[in-house]
N, C-alpha and C positions, 0 to 999 in steps of 0.2 A: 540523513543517511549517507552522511558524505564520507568515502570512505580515506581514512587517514589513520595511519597504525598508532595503536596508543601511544608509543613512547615521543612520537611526533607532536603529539596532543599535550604530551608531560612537557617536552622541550619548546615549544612554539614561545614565543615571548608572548607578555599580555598586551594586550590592544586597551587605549582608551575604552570603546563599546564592553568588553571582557570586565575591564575593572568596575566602571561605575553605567551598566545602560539605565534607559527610564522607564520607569514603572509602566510608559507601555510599552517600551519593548518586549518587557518580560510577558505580558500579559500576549502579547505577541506569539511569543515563544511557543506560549505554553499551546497554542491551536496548531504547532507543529506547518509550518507554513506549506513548508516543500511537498511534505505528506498530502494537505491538503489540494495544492494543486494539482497532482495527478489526480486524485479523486475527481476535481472537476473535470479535467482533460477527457477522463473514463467515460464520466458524465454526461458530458456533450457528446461524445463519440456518440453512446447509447441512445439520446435523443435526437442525433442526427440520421442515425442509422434507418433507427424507426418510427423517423418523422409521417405521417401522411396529411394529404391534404394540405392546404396554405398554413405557413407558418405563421406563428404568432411571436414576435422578438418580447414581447410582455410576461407570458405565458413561458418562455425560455426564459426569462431576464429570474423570475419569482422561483422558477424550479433551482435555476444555479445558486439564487442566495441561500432559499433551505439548504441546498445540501452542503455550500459551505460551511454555512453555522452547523449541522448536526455535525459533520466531519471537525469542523475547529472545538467543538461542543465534547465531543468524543477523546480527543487526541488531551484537552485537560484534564478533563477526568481520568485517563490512564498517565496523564502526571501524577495528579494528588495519590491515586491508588500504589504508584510504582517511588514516590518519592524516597521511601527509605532505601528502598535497593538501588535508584539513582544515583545517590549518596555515595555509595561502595566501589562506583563504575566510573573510569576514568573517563568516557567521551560524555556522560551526564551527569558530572559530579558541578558540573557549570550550573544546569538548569537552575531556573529561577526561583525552584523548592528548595531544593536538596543546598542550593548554593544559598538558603536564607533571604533572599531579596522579597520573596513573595511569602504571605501566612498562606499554610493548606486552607484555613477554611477561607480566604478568598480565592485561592484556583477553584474550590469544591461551588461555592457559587457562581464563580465565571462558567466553571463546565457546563452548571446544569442551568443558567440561565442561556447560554448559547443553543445547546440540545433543544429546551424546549421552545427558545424561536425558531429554530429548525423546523420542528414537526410542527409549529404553527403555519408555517409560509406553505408547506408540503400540503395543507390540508385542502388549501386553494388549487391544486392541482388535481387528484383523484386521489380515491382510498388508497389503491392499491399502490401509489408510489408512498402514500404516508404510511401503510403496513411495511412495504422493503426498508424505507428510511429508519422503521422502528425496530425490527428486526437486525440491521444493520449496526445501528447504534447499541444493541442491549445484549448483542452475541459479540459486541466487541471490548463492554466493559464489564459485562458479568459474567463473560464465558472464557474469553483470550486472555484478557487481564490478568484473572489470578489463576488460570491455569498453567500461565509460564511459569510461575515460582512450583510447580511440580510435573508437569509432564513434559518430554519434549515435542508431544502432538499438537501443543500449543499454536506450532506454526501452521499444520494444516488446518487447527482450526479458525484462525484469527485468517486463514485464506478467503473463508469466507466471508465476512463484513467487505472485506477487499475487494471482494469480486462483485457485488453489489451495484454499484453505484452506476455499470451501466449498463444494469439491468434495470436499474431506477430511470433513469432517461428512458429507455426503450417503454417501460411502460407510463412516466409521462407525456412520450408524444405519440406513441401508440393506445393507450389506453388499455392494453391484455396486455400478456405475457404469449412468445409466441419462439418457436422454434429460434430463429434468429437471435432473441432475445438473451435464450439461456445461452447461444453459442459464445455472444461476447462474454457473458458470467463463465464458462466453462473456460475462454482464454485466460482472464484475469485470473483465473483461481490456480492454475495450471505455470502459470508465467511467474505467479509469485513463489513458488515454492522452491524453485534456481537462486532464485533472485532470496531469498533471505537465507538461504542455505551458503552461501558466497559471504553472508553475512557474517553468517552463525560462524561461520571460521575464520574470517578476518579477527572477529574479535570475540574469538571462544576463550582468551584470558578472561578477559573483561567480565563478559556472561559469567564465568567462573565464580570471578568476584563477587558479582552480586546475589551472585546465589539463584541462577537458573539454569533446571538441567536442560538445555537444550542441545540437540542432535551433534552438536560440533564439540559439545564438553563432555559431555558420555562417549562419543565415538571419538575415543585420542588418535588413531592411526589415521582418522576420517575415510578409511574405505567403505564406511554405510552413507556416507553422509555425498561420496563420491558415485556412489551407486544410484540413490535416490534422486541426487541432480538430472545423470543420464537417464533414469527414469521420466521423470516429469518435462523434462524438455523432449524428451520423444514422442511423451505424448502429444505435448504441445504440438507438433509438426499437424499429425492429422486432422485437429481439432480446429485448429487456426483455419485449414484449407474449407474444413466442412462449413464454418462460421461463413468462410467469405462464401461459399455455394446461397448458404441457406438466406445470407441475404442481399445476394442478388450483384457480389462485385465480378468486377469485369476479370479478363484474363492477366491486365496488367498485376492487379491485387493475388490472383493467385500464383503467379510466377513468382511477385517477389516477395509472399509470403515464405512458398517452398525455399530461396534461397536465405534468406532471413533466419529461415527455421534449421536449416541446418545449420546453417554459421553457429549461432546459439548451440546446436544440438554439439556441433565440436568443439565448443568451448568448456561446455560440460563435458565432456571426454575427456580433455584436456586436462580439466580439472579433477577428475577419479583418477586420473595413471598421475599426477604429478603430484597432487594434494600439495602445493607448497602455498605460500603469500600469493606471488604472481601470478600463479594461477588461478587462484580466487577472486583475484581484483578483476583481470581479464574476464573472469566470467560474470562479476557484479558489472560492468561497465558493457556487457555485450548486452546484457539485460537492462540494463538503465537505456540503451540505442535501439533495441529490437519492438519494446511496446509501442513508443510513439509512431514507429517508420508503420506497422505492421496495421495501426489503427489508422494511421491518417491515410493508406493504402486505400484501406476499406470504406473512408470515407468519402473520396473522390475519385474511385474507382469503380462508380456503382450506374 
């Protein structure tokens, strides 16, 4: 998700890695690395949050590999399903499908053999984190997936698989689901919808291309799309403080959630009266710095 304007992308010169990488890198690729690490990062928050009783590093060690493999399991499979429109789109016309170095049906079985080590390792843990993992995983490749290629609600609903993961944690080391719980899933789902919206417009040619109407290719003036920002980062602000109350962080967490929250909340301001590049970047880059500050606040601030 690195943000860099397509024509940057068309000029860049090719890199050795660019021309010829190795078949695993590409298989690499295709589990979308970066993605996957914030999933764990989320992850761990959630299990750390609502750890109780002595910890078990085993019992963490097993819960983080499922969810990598489902999340790395996940992010192929919406390769193999997106390869053709990949194709059309200048920042994924690389990828290891669309750029031919991989056959679909080996990403098709690398996805679904990573997924289902995923919900294997998850099963060792409790139901209920292998039902969010499942649900996670199947509202992300048969509900977000091909709803991009027609709606632009695609994003609020692909929020949710997003917002998951450390709701997943919370109920691996807590065992239920619990007020605190959904608060982290109500930040992640709320934080993401700035944060791809910043997207959607940096590179609403691109989308164009490949033929997804998303909010930034439908909205050409982007003042819905500027509205919607200031919406959900407003939200955000309360929901973050209520999150830190319900589970139990100190005053440091909530002081510097509230300024955190508005920083973000003005960057999306910023970004509805200006609508230009720079403002978009600014506001994808305030959101790339606010999740991590805002979770690791709440996690040793408790």
């Amino acid at each position: 998700m690195e943000v860099v304007r397509a024509a940057e992308l068309v000029a860049a010169p090719a890199r050795a890695e660019d021309v010829a990488p190795s078949r695993a890198a590409d298989f690499v690729e295709l589990t979308k690395p970066r993605i996957t690490s914030l999933v764990l990062l989320t992850a761990a928050v959630g299990y750390a949050v609502g750890g109780v009783g002595a910890f078990s590093a085993l019992r963490f060690l097993v819960f983080m590999a499922g969810t990598a493999l489902l999340c790395a399991g996940a992010s192929a499979l919406n390769q193999y399903s997106e390869r053709d429109t990949d194709a059309r789109m200048v920042r994924t016309s690389r990828r290891p499908l669309p750029a031919g170095r991989l056959r679909p049906e080996e990403a098709l079985v690398f996805g679904l053999a990573l997924s289902g080590a995923g919900l294997a390792l998850l099963t060792f843990i409790n139901p209920l984190t292998l039902l969010l993992g499942a649900v996670s995983l199947s509202s992300y490749v048969l509900a977000y997936t091909p709803l991009k290629r027609v709606s632009s609600l695609s994003t609020v609903v692909g929020a949710v698989p997003g917002a998951l993961p450390p709701l997943m944690g919370w109920a691996a080391a807590h065992g239920s689901l619990g007020p605190a719980g959904w608060g982290l899933f109500a930040i992640l789902f709320l934080w993401q919808l700035p944060h791809f919206l910043a997207i959607g417009w940096l590179y609403r040619d691109d989308y164009a291309r490949g033929g997804f109407p998303m909010l930034a290719v439908t909205d050409r003036d982007g003042s819905s799309t500027g509205r919607q920002a200031v919406l959900y980062a407003t939200a955000l602000l309360p929901v973050t403080l209520a999150a830190g109350l319900l589970a139990a962080a100190g005053k440091g967490y909530l002081w510097g959630a509230l300024v955190l929250g508005l920083a973000f909340l003005g960057c999306a301001m910023l970004f509805a009266w200006d609508r230009s590049t720079g403002a978009a970047r600014r506001l994808f880059f305030a959101s790339v710095l606010y999740l991590p500050l805002v979770l690791g606040l709440m996690v040793f601030d408790r």
